[in-house]
NUDOTOR-188996 format. One record per residue (C-alpha): residue number from 1; residue in three letters; y, x, z. Coordinates in Angstrom, 3 decimals, decimal comma, always signed. Example, Ala and Ser with C-alpha at 12.3 -4.5 7.8 and 13.67 -1.06 7.14 Angstrom:
# residues 2
KOLKE seq type        y        x        z
KOLKE   1  ala   -4,500  +12,300   +7,800
KOLKE   2  ser   -1,060  +13,670   +7,140
***
This chain:
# residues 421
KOLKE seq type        y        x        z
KOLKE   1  unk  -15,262 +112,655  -27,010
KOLKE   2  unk  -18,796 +113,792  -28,247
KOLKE   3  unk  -20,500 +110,490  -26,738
KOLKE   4  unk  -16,926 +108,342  -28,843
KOLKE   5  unk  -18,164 +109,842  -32,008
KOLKE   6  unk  -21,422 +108,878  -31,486
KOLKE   7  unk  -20,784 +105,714  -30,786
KOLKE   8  unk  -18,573 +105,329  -33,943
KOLKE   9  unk  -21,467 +106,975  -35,992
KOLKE  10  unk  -23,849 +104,271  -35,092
KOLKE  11  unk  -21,058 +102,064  -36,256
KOLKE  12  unk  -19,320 +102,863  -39,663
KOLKE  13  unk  -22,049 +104,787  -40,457
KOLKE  14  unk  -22,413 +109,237  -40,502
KOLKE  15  unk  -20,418 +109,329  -44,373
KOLKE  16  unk  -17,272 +107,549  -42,907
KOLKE  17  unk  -17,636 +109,093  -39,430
KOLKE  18  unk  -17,489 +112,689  -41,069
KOLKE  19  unk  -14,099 +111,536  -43,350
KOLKE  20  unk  -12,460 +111,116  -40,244
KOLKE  21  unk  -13,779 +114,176  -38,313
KOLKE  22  unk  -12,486 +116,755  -41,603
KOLKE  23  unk   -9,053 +114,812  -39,997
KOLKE  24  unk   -8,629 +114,903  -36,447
KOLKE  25  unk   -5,660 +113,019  -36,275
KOLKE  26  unk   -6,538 +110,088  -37,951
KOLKE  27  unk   -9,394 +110,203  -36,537
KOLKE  28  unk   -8,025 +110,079  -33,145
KOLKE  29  unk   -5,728 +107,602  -34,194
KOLKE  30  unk   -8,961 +105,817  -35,768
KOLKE  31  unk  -10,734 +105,721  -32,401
KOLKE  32  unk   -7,567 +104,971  -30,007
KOLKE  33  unk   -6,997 +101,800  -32,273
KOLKE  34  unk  -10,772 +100,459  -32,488
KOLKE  35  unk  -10,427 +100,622  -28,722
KOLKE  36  unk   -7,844  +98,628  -28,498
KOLKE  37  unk   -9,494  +95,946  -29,758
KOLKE  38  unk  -12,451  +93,041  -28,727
KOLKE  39  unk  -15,710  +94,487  -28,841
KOLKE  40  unk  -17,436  +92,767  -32,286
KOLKE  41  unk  -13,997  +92,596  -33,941
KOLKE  42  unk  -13,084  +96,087  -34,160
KOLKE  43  unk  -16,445  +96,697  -35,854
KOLKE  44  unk  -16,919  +95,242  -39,629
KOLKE  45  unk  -14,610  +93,272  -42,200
KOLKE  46  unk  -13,193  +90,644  -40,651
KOLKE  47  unk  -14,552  +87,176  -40,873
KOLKE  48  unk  -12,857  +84,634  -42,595
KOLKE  49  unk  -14,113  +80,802  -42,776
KOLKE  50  unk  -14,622  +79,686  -45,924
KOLKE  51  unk  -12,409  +76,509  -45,545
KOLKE  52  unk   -9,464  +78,357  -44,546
KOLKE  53  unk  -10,149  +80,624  -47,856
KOLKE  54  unk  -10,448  +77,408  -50,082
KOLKE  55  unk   -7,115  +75,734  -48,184
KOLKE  56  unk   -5,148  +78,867  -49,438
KOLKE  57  unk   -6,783  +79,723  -52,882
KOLKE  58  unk   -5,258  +76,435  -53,682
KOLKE  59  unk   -1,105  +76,352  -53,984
KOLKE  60  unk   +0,428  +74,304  -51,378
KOLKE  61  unk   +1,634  +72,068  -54,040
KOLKE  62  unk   -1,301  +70,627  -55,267
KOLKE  63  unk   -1,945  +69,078  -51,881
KOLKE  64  unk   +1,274  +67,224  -50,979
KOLKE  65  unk   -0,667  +65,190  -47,874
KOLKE  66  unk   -1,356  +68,382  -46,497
KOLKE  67  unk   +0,647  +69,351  -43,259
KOLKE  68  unk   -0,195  +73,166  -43,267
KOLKE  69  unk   +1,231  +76,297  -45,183
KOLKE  70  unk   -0,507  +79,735  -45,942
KOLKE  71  unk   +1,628  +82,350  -44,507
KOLKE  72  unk   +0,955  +86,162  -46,908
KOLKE  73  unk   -1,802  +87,006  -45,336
KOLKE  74  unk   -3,439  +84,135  -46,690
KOLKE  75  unk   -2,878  +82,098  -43,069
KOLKE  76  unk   -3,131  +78,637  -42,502
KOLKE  77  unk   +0,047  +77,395  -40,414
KOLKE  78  unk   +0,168  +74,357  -39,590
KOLKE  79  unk   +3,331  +71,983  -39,935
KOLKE  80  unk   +5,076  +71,096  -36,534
KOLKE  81  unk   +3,071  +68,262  -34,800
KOLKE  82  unk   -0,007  +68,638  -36,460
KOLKE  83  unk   -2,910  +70,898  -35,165
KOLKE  84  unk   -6,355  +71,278  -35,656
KOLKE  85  unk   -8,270  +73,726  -38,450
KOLKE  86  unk   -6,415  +71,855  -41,340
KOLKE  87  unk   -3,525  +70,637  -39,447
KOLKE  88  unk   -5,043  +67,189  -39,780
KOLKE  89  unk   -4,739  +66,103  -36,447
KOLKE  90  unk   -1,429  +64,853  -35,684
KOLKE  91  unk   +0,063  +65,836  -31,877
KOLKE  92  unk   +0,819  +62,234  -29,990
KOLKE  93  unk   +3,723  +61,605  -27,514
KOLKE  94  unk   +3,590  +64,081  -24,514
KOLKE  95  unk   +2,041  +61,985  -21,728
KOLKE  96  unk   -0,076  +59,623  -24,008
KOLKE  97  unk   -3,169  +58,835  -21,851
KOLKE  98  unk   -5,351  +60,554  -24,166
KOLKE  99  unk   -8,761  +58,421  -23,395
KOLKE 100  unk   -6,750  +55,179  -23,291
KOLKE 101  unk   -4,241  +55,847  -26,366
KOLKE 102  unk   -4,442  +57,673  -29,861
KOLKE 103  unk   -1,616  +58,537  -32,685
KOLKE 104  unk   -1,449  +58,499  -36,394
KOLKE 105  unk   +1,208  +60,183  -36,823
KOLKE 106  unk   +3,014  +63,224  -34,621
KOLKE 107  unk   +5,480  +61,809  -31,154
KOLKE 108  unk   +3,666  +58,111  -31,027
KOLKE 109  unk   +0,959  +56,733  -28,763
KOLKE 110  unk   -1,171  +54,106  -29,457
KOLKE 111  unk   -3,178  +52,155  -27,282
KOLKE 112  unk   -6,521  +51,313  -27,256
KOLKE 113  unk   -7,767  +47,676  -27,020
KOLKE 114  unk   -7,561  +46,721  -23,538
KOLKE 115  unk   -4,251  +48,306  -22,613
KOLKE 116  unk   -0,781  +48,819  -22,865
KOLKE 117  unk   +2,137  +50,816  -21,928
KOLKE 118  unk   +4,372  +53,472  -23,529
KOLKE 119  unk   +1,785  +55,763  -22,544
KOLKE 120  unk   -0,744  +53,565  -22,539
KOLKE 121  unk   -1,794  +54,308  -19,054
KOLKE 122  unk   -1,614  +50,280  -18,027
KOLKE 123  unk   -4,916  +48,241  -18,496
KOLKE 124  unk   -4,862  +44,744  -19,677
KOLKE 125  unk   -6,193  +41,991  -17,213
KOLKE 126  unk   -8,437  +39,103  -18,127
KOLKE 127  unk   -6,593  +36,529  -20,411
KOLKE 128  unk   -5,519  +33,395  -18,010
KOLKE 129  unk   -5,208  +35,067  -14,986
KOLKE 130  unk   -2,569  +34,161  -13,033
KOLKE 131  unk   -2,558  +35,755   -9,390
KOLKE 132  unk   -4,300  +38,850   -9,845
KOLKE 133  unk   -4,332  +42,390  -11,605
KOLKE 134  unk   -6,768  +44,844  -12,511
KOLKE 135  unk   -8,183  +48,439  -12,674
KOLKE 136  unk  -10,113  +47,995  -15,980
KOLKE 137  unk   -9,530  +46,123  -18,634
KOLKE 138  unk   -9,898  +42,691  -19,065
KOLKE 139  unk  -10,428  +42,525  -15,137
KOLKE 140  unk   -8,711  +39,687  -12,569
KOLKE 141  unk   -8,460  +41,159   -8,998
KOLKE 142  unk   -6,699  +38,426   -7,243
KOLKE 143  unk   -3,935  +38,946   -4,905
KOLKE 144  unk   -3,776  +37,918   -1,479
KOLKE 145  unk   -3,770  +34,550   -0,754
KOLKE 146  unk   -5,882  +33,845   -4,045
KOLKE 147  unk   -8,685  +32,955   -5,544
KOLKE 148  unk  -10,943  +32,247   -8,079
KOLKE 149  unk  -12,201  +33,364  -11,946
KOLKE 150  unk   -8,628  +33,442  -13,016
KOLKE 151  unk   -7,105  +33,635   -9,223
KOLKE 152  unk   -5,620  +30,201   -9,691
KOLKE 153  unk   -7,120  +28,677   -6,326
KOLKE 154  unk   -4,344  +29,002   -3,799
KOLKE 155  unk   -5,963  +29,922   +0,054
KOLKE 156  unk   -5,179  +27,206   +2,154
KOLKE 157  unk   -4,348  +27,410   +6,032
KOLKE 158  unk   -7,046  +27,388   +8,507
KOLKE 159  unk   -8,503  +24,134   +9,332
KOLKE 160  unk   -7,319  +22,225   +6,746
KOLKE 161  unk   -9,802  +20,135   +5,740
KOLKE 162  unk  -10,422  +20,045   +1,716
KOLKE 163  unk  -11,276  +16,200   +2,365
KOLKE 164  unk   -8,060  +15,579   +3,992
KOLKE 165  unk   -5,877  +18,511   +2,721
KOLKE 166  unk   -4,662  +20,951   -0,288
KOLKE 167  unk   -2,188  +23,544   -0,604
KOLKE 168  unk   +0,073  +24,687   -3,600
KOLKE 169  unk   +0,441  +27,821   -2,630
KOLKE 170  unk   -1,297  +29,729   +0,055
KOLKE 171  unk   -1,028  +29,354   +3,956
KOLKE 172  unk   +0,168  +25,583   +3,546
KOLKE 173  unk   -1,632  +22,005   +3,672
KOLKE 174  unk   -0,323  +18,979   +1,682
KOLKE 175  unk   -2,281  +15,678   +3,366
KOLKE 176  unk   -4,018  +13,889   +0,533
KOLKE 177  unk   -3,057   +9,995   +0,585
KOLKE 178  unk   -4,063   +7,933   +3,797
KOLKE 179  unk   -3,747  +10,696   +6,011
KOLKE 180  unk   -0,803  +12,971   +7,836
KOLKE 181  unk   +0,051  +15,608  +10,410
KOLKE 182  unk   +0,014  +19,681  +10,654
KOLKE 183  unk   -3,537  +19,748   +9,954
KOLKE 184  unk   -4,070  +16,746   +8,002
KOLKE 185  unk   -6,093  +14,829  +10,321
KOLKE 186  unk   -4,234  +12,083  +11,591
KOLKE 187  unk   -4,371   +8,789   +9,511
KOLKE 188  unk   -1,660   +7,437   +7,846
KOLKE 189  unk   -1,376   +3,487   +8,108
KOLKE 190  unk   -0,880   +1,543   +4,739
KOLKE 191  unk   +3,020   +2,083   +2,987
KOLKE 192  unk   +4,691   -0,924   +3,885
KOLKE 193  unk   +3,268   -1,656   +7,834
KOLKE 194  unk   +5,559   -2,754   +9,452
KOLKE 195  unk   +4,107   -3,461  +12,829
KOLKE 196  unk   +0,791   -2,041  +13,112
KOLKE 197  unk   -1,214   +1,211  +13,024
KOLKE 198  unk   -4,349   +2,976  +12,189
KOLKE 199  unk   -8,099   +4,168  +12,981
KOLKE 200  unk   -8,842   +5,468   +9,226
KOLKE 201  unk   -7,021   +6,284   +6,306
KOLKE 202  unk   -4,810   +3,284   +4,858
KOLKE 203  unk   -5,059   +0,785   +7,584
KOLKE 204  unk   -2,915   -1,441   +8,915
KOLKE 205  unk   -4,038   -2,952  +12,658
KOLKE 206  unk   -1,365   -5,432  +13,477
KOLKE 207  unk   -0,007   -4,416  +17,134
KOLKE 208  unk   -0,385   -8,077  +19,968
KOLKE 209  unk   +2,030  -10,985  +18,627
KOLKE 210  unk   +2,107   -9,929  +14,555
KOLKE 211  unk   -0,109  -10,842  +12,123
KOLKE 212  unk   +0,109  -10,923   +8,252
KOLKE 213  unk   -1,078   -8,643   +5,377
KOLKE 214  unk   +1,319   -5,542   +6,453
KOLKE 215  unk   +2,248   -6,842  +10,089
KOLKE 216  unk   +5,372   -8,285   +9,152
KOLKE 217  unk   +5,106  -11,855  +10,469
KOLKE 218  unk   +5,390  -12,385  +14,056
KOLKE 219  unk   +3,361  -14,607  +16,106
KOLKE 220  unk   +5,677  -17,587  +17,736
KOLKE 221  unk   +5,088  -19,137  +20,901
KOLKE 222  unk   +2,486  -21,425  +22,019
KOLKE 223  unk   +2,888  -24,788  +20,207
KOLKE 224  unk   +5,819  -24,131  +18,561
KOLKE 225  unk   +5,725  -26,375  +15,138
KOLKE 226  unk   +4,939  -24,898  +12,396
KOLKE 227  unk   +6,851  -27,518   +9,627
KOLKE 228  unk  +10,044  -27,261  +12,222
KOLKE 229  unk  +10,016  -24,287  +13,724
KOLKE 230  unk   +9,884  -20,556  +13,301
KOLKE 231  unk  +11,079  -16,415  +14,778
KOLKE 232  unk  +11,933  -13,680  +14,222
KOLKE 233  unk   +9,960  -12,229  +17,180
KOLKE 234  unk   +7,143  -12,786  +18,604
KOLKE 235  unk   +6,587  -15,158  +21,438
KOLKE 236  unk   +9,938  -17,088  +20,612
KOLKE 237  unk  +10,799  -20,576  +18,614
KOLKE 238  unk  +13,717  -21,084  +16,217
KOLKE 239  unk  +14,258  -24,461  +15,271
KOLKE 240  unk  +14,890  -25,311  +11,750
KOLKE 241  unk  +18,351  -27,585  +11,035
KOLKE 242  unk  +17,895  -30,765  +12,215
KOLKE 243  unk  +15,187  -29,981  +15,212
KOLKE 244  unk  +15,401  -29,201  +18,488
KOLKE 245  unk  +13,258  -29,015  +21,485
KOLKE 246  unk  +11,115  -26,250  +23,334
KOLKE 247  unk   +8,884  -26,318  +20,512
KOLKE 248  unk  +10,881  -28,250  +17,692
KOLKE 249  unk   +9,445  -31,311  +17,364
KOLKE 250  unk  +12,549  -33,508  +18,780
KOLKE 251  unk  +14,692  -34,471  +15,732
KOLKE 252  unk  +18,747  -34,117  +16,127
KOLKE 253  unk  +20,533  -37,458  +15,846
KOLKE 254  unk  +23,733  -37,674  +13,690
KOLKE 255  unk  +26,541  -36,419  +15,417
KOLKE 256  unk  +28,379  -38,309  +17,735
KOLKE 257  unk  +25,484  -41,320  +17,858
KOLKE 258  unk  +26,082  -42,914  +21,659
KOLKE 259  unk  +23,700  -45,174  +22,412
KOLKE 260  unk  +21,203  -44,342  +19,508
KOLKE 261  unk  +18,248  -42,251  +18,599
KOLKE 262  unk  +16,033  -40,761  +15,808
KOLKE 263  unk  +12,326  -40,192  +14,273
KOLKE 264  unk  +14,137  -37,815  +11,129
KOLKE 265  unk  +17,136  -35,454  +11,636
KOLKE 266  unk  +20,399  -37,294  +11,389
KOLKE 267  unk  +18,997  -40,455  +12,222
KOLKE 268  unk  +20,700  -42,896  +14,363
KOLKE 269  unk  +18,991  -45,478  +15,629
KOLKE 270  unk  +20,683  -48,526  +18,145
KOLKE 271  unk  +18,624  -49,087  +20,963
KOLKE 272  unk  +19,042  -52,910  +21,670
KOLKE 273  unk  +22,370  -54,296  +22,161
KOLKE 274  unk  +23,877  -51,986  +20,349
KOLKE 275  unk  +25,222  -51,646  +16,524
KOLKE 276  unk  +27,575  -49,942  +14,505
KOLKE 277  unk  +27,114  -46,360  +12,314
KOLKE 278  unk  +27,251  -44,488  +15,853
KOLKE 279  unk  +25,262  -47,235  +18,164
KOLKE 280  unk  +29,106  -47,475  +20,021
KOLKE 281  unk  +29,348  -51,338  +19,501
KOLKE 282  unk  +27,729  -53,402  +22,525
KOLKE 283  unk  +26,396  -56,633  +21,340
KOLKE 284  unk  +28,183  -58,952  +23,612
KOLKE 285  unk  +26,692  -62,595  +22,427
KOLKE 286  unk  +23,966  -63,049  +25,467
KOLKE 287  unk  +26,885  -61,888  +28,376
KOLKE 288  unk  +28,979  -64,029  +26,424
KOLKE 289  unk  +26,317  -67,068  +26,459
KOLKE 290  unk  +24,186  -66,777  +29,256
KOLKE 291  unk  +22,138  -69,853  +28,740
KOLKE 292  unk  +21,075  -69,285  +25,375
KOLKE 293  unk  +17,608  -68,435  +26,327
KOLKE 294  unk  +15,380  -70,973  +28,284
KOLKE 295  unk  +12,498  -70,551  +30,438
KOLKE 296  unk  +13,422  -67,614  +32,083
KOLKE 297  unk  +13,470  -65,912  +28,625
KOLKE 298  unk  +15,094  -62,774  +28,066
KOLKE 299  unk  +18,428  -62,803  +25,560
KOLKE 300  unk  +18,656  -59,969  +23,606
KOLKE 301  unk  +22,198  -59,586  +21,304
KOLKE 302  unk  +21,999  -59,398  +18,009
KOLKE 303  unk  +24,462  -58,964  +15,413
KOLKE 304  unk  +25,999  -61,228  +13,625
KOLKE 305  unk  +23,865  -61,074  +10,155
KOLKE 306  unk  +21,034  -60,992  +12,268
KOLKE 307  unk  +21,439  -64,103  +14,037
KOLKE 308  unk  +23,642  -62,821  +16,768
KOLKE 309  unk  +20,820  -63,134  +19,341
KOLKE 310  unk  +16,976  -63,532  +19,755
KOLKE 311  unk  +14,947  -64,379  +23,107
KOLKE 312  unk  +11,994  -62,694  +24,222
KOLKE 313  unk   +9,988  -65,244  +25,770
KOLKE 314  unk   +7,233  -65,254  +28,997
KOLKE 315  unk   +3,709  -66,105  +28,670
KOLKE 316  unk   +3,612  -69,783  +27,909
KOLKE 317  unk   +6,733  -70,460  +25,577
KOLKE 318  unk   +7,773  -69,812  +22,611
KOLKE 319  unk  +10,522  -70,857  +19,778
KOLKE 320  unk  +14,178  -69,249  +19,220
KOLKE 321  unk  +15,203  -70,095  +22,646
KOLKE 322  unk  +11,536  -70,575  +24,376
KOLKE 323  unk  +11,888  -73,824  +24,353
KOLKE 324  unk   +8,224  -74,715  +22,888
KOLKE 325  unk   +5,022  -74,975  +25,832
KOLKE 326  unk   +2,033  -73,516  +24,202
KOLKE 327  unk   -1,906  -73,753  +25,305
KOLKE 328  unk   -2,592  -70,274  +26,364
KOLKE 329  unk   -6,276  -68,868  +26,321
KOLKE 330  unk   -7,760  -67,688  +29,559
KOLKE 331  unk   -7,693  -63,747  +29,921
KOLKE 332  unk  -11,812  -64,747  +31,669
KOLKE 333  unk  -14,526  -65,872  +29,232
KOLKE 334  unk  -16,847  -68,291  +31,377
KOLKE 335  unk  -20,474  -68,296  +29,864
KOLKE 336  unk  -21,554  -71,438  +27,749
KOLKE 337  unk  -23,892  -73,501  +29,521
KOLKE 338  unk  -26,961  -74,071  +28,453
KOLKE 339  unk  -27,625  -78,019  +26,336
KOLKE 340  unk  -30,820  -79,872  +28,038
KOLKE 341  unk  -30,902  -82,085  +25,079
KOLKE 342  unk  -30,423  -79,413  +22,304
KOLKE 343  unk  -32,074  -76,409  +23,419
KOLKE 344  unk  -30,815  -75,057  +19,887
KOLKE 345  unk  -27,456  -75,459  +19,862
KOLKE 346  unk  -25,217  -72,576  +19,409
KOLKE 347  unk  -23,309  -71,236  +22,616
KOLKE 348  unk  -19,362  -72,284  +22,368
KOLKE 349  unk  -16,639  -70,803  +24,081
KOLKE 350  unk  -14,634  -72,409  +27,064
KOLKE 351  unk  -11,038  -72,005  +26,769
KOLKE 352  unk   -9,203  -72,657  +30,381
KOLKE 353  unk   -5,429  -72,379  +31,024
KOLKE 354  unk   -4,585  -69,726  +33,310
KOLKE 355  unk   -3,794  -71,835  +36,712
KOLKE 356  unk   -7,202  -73,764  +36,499
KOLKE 357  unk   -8,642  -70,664  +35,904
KOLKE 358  unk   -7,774  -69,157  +39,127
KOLKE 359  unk   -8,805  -72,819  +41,367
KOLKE 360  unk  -12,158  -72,490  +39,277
KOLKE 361  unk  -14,067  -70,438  +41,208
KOLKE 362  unk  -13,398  -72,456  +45,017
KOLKE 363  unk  -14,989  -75,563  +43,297
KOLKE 364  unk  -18,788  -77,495  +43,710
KOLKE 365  unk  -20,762  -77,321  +40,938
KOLKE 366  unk  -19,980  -81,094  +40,048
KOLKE 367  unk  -16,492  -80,607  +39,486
KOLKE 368  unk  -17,190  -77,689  +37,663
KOLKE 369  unk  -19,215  -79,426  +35,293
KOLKE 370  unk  -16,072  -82,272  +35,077
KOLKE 371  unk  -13,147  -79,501  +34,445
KOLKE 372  unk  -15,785  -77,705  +31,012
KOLKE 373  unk  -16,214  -81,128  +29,604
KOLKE 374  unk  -12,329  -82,011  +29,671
KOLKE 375  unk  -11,872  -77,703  +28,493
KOLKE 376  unk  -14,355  -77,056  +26,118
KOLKE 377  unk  -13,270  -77,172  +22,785
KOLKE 378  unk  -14,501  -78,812  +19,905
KOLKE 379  unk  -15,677  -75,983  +17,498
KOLKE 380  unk  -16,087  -72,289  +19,446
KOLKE 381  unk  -13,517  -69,802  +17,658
KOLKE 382  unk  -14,456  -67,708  +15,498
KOLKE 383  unk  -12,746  -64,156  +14,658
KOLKE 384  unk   -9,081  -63,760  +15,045
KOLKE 385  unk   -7,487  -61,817  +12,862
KOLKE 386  unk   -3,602  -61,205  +12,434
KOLKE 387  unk   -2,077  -60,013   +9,301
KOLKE 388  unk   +1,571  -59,217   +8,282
KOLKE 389  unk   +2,740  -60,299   +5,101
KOLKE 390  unk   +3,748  -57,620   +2,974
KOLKE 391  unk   +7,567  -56,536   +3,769
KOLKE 392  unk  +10,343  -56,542   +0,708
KOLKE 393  unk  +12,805  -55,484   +2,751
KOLKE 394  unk  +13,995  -51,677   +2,337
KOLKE 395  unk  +13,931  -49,654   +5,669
KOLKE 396  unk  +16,728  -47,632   +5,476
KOLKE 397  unk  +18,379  -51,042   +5,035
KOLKE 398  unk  +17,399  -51,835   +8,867
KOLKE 399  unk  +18,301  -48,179  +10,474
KOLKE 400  unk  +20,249  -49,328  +13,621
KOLKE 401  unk  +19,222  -52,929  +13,862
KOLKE 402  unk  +16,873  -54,937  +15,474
KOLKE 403  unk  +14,149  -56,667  +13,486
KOLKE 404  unk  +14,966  -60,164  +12,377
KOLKE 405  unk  +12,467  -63,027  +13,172
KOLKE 406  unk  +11,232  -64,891  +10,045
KOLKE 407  unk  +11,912  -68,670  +10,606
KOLKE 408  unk   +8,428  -70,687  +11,394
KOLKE 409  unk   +7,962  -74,059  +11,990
KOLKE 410  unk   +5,303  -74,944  +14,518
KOLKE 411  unk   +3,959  -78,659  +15,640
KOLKE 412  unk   +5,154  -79,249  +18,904
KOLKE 413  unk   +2,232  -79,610  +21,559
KOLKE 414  unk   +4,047  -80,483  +24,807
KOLKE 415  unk   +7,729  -80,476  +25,537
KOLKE 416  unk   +8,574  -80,237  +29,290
KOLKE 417  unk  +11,265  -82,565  +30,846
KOLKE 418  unk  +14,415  -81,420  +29,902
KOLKE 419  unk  +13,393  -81,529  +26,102
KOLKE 420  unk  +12,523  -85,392  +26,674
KOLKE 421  unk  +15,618  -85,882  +28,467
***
């Protein structure tokens, strides 16, 4: 007790300490009450900041923003959801992240730039990214399978080549053009091939027997024409209409044409002694007049327009019936002999009928030199040349029929016995 009083002397002082000691119940009350409280606050006036004086010397009514009341002790209280020494801070929503969000005004939460979220607690990721997330703001952690700034890049599957291969999403690979398979690495021939294949991207290699731009045309046999013939595979011939033939180059007569043929499709041309549209008329004048013909001459029947016959006549003869003898030159050309007189003179030819030609050789030289005076012509020949007047006659006109004879009139040379007779 005497050590308490002490204590108390040293701190209200001996003119206070000795009020309370003339009463020692309120003194005892004094001391059990100052130690009940902190040490430094039971001591002294109490301290009171000066801001919390000024907010209350002031009636509440002259400060209408203010969100605090002075309770009778002269107490600031502040309003509810506000705190701080003037009640100026406003409480946010329970749960607002409070490094991430803030609040104007008591029960919201607003968020800082770079996230979002009732509670603000999400973070924004970097603008344009598309696969990803992040842990800060403005961040782009891609997600598996991902890549790149804004994890656009899908990862494609192993091995596929980026030459040959891409991928929309990740774990596939799309071939690029000109190439195909799982992997991408297998060419792809050219769109349209028909027939062929491929050692690099795009390429068409005709397979044996086609040919053409995309393989399409196939190679036909061996000779087969090309202006009357074709196929459809390869190795074959199909003949156009009006061909025929191994290789289609034999024309097709017209249809039902007997004793005829043709050099153009439908074509029927009478071989001799024959007539008529199908060639099924036998020319019956020569059976019908045997000796038409003379000197062993071959009759021929003709038709009627024609002349109804014409004679093909042996070496020696000529005329419409072979009656005419003509000089005919020797198939051996005997060397000129040589002029004693007129070393000058130009070579002639000797022109010898066949049967003296043949008893020539067995002769003397005398009667040699008898037979080429009586032989040897008067002027040598010169250059024979045989022409063929020009032909008015249409040839579609003649199809079928033999060629007519134009008429000539020749001097006779020699007539044999019978014409004399």
């Amino acid at each position: 007790m005497i050590l308490l009083l002490a204590c108390l002397s040293l701190l209200i002082g001996p003119g206070e300490l000795g009020t309370l000691t003339n009463s020692p119940s309120v003194a005892v009350t004094t001391v059990l009450g100052l130690s009940s409280l902190p040490f430094g606050l039971a001591a002294g006036p109490r301290y009171v900041p000066k801001w919390k004086k000024q907010a209350c010397e002031i009636p509440a009514s002259q400060h209408p923003n203010s969100h605090y009341v002075c309770d009778e002790a002269g107490e600031v209280k502040c309003l509810p959801g506000w705190t701080g020494d003037l009640c100026d801070v406003p409480i946010c929503r329970k749960g607002c992240d409070p490094l991430q969000g803030y609040c104007r005004r008591p029960g919201e939460c607003r968020c800082k730039l770079g996230f979002y979220g009732e509670l603000c607690d999400k973070c924004v990721a970097l603008p344009g990214c598309q696969h990803g997330s992040c842990n800060v703001s403005f961040e782009c952690s891609c997600d598996p399978g991902w890549k790149g700034v804004f994890c656009s890049e899908p990862i494609c599957a192993p091995d596929c080549l980026p030459s040959q291969g891409y991928c929309e999403k990740p774990g596939e690979c799309r071939c690029r053009l000109g190439w195909q398979g799982p992997k991408c690495k297998e060419c792809a021939v050219l769109p349209g091939c028909v027939h062929g294949t491929c050692q690099g991207p795009l390429e068409c290699r005709c397979d044996p027997g086609w040919t053409g731009l995309l393989c399409q045309t196939p190679i036909c046999s061996q000779g087969c024409s090309r202006e009357h013939g074709a196929c459809r595979r390869p190795g074959t011939c199909r003949c156009r209409v009006g061909w025929t033939g191994p290789n289609c180059t034999e024309c097709v007569p017209y249809p039902g044409c007997v004793h005829g043929s043709c050099k153009r499709p439908w074509e029927c041309r009478c071989e001799p002694g024959w007539t008529g549209d199908l060639c099924n008329e036998k020319l019956t004048y020569c059976d019908e007049n045997p000796e038409t013909c003379r000197n062993n001459g071959t009759c021929i029947s003709m038709t009627k327009e024609d002349g109804n016959y014409r004679c093909m006549c042996p070496i020696g003869y000529m005329g419409r019936q072979c009656q005419i003898k003509t000089m005919v030159p020797s198939t051996e050309l005997i060397p000129p002999m040589p002029d004693p007189v007129d070393s000058e003179a130009k070579p002639q030819m000797i022109l010898m009928k066949p049967e003296l030609a043949e008893s020539f050789q067995s002769l003397d030289d005398k009667e040699k030199d008898s037979m080429k005076e009586e032989e040897q012509t008067v002027e040598p020949l010169g250059p024979i040349v045989i022409t063929d007047p020009p032909s008015t006659i249409d040839p579609a006109a003649t199809v079928g029929k033999w060629p007519t004879e134009q008429p000539t009139e020749l001097p006779v040379i020699e007539q044999d016995d019978e014409n004399e007779a």
